[in-house]
C-alpha positions as CSV (number, residue, x, y, z in Angstrom):
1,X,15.5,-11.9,14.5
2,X,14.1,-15.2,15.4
3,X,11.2,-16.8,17.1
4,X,8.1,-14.8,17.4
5,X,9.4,-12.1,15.9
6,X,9.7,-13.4,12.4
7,X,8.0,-15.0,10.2
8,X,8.7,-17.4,6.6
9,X,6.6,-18.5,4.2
10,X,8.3,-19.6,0.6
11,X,10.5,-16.7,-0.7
12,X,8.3,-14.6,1.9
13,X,10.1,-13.3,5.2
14,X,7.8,-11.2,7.4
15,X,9.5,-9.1,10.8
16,X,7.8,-7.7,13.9
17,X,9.5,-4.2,13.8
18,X,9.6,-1.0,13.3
19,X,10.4,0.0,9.9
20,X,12.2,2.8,11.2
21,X,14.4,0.6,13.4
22,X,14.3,-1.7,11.0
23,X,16.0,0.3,7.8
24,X,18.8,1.0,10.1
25,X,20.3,-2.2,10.2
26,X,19.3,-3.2,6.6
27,X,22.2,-3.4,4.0
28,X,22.6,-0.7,1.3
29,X,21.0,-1.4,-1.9
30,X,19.6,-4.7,-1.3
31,X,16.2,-4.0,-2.0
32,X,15.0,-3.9,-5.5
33,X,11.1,-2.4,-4.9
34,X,9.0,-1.2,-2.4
35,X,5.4,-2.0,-2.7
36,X,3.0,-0.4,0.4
37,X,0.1,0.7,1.8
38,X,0.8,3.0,4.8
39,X,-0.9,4.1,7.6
40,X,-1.2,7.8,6.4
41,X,-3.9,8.5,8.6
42,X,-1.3,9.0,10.9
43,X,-3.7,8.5,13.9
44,X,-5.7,5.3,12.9
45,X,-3.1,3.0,13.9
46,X,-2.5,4.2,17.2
47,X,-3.2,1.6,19.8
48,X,-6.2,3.5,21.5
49,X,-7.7,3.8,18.1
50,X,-7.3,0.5,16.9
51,X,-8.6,-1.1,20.4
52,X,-12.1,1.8,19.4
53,X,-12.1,0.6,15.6
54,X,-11.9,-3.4,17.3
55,X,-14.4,-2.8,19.5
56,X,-16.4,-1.3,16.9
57,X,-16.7,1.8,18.7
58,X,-15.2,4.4,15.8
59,X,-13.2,6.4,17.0
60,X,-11.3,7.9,13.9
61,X,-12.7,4.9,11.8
62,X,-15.8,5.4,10.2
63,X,-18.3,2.4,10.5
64,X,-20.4,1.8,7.1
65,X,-23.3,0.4,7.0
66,X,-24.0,-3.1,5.5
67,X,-24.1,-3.3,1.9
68,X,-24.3,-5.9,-0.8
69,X,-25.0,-8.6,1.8
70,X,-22.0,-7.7,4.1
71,X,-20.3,-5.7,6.8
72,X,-17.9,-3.1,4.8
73,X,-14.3,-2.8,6.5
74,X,-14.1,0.6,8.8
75,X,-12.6,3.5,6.8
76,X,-10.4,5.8,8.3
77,X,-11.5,9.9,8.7
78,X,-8.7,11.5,6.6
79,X,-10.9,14.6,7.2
80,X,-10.4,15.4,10.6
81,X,-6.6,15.5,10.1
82,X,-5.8,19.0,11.6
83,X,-2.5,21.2,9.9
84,X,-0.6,19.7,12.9
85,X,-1.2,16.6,11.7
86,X,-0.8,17.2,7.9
87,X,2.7,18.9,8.8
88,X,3.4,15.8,11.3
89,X,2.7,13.5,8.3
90,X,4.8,15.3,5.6
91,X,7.8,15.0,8.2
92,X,7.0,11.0,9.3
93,X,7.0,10.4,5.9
94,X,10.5,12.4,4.9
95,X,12.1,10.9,7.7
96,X,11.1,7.3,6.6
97,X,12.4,8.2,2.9
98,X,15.4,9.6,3.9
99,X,15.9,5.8,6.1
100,X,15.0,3.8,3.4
101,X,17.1,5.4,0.3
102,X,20.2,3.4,1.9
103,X,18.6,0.3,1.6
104,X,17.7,1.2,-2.1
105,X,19.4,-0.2,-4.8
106,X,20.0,2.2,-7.9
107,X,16.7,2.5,-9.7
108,X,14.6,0.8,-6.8
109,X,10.6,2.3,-7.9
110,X,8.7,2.6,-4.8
111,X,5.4,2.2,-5.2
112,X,2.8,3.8,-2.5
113,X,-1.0,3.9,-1.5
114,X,-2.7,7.2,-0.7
115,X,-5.6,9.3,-0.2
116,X,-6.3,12.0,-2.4
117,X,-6.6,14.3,0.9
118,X,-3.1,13.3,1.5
119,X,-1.3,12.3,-1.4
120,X,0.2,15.8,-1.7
121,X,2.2,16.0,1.6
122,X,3.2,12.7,1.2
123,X,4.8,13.2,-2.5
124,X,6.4,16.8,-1.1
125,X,7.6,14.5,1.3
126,X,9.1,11.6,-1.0
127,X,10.6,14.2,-3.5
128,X,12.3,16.1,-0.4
129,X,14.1,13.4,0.6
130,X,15.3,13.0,-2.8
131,X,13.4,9.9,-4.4
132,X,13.0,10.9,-8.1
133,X,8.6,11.0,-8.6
134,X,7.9,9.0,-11.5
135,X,3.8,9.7,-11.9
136,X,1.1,8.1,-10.2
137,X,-0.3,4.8,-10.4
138,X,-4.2,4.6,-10.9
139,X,-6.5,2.6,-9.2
140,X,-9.6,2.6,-11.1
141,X,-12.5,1.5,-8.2
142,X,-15.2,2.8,-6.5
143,X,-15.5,3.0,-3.0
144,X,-18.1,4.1,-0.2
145,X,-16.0,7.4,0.4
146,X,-17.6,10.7,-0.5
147,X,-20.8,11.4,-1.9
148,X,-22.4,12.0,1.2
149,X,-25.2,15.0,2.1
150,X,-24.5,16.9,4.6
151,X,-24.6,15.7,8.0
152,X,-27.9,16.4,10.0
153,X,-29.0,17.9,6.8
154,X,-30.0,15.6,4.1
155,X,-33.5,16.5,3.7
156,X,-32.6,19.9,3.7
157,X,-29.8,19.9,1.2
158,X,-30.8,16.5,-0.7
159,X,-29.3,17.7,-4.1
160,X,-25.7,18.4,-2.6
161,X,-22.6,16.4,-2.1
162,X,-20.0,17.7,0.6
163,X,-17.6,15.6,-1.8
164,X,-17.1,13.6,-4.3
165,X,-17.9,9.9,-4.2
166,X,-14.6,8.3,-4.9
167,X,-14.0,6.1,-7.9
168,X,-9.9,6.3,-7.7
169,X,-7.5,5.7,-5.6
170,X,-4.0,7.2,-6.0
171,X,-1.0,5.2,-6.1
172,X,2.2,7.4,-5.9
173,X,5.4,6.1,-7.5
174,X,8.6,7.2,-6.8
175,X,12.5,5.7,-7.8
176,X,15.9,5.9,-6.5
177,X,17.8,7.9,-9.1
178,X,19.7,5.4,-11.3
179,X,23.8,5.3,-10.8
180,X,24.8,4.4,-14.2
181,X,25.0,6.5,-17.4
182,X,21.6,4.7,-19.0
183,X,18.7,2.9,-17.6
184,X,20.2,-0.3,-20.0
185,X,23.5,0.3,-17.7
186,X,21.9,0.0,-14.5
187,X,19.5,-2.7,-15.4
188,X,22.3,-4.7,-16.3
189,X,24.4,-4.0,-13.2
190,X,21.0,-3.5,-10.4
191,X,18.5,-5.0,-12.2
192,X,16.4,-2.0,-11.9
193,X,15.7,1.1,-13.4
194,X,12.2,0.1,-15.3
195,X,8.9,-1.3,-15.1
196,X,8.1,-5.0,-16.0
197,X,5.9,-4.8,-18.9
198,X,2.4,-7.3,-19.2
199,X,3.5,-8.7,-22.0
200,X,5.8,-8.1,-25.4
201,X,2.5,-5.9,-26.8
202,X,1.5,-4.3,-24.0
203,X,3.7,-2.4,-21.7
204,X,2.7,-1.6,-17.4
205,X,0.2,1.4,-17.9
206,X,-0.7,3.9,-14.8
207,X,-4.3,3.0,-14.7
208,X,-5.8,-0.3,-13.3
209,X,-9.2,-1.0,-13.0
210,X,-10.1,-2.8,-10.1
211,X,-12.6,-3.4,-7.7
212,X,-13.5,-3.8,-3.7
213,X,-11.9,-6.6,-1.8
214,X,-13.9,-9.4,-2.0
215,X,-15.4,-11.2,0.7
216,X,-13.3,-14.0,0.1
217,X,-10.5,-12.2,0.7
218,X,-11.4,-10.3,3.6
219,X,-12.8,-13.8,5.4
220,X,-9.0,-14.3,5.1
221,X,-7.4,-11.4,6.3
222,X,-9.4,-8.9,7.8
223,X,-7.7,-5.5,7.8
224,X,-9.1,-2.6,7.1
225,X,-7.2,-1.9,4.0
226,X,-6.4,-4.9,2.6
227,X,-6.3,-4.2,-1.0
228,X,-7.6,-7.4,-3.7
229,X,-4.9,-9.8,-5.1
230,X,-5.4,-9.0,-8.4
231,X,-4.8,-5.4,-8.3
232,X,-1.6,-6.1,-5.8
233,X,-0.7,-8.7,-8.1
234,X,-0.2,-6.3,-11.3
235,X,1.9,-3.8,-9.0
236,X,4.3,-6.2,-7.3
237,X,4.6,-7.7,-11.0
238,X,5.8,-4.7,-12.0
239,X,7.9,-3.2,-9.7
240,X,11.1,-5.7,-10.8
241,X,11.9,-5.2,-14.5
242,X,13.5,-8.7,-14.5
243,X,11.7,-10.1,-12.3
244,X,14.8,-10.6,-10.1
245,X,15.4,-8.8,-6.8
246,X,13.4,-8.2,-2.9
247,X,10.4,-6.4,-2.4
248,X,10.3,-4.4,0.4
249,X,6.5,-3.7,2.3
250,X,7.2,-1.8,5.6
251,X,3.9,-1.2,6.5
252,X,2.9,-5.2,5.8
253,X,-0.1,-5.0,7.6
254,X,-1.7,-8.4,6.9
255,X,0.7,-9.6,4.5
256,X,-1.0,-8.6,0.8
257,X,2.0,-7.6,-0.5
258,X,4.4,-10.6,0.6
259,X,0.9,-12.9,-0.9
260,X,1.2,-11.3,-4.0
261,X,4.8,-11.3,-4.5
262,X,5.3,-15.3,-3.5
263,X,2.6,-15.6,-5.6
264,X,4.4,-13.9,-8.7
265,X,7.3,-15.7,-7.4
266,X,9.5,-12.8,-6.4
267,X,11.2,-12.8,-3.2
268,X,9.8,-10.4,-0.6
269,X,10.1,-8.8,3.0
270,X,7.7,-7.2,5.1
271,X,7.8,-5.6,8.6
272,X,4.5,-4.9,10.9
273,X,4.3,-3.2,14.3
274,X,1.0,-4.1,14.8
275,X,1.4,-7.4,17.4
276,X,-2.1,-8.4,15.9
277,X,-2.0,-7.4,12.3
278,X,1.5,-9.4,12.5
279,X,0.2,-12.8,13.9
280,X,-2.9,-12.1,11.3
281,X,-0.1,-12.0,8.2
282,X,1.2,-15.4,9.7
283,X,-1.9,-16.8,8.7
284,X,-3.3,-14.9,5.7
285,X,0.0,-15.2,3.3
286,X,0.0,-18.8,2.7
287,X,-3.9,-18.5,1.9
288,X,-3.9,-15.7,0.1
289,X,-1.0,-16.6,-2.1
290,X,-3.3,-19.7,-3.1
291,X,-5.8,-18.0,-3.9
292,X,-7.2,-17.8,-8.5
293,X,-8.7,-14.5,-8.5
294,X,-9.4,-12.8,-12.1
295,X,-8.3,-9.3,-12.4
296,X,-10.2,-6.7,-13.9
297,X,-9.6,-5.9,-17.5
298,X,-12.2,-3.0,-18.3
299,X,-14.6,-0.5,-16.8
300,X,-17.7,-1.7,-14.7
301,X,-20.2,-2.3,-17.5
């Protein structure tokens, strides 16, 4: 690819394509992690309803009102996903697992954003296509899903919740089964297999408190779920045990992945559909690999 359709920025490489497309033409086992946040919505990144969400006309998104001094990003309705389109996700996603295992080298971990509504059908999906589920990744932070009184109804029905306000979000992780005899075997011959630990003391653990994008952040790339630095960061980190090998984000959105990984110093790749969320990325991965954020060590006090 060339020209408009790609992309470079340090060890960074960013595509306009189809991941599907994309995977076919990728060499086997020359990717060493994937780190993403897809659209598992399945409808929210259609073109009609990304020209409503634009337009700030909803659609599928959900509008919040301003809070804390600022406009909050739209969110998208996982609840009015119908059993057609839970079963239409489960398959999208079993079809994209079973393209990207080639490109997987031996041990690859694959981590993945989702939505406890979802999270299921996606893993079911994963596990079909015969990635090996590893646990879940925890993202410790609360958001403005859930918690809401009943619609039309709050007066009537002020002591109830229709759900949960949401203080996690789910990160599935997943690997390509190992080839060699021992994970020592096939770090030595991949480079993969494990998890890069924080430090000598203290190993990668499966819960990460974080917090909402910052304003900063968003004033640099404005997607709707961009995730903060410092939480993508501590994943990307992680996903190559030596610190050796490509990251893989096919659903790149605005680039926070490839940021995160230049800025860890890993080489990465991403690929984005989206004409505009792809000429966004241009501009948001230099910036946002600059950025000195502080990650969150603890609970909220």
């Amino acid at each position: 690819m060339s020209g408009a359709s790609e992309f470079k920025y340090g060890r960074a490489k960013l595509f306009h394509a189809d991941c599907l497309a994309w995977l076919k033409g990728c060499a086997e086992k020359s990717i060493h992690a994937v780190v993403t946040d897809p659209p598992y919505g399945i409808h929210e990144y259609t073109d009609e309803q990304q020209q409503k969400m634009r337009a700030g006309k909803g659609g599928v998104w959900r509008l919040p009102p301003a809070y804390d001094g600022h406009t909050r990003s739209p969110l998208p309705r996982f609840t009015t996903l119908t059993p057609k389109d839970l079963k239409h996700l489960r398959e999208f996603f079993n079809e994209w697992a079973i393209a990207l295992r080639p490109a997987l080298a031996p041990g690859a971990h694959v981590f993945m954003a989702a939505n406890p509504l979802v999270s299921t059908y996606i893993s079911m999906a994963l596990s079909d296509a015969g990635l090996e589920r590893r646990g879940e990744v925890v993202r410790a932070v609360m958001t403005m899903r859930g918690g809401d009184r009943p619609k039309n109804a709050h007066e009537e029905f002020s002591d109830v919740s229709v759900m949960p306000r949401s203080q996690w979000e789910p990160w599935l992780l997943y690997r390509e089964p190992i080839e060699c005899k021992t994970v020592a075997d096939n770090l030595r011959k991949y480079k993969t297999g494990g998890l890069r630990r924080i430090s000598d003391e203290q190993p990668f653990g499966d819960l990460i408190w974080s917090h909402p994008t910052r304003k900063t952040e968003k004033s640099i790339a404005n997607h709707p779920s961009l995730k903060p630095q410092s939480f993508m960061r501590a994943i990307v980190r992680a996903s190559l045990p030596l610190g050796e090998g490509v990251v893989l984000d096919p659903f790149a959105g605005s680039g926070s992945t490839l940021a995160a990984a230049e800025y860890v110093g890993y080489e990465s790749i991403g690929l984005e559909r989206d004409a505009e969320y792809f000429a966004l990325a241009q501009d948001a991965i230099p910036k946002l690999a600059k950025l000195e954020v502080k990650a969150r060590s603890a609970p909220p006090s």
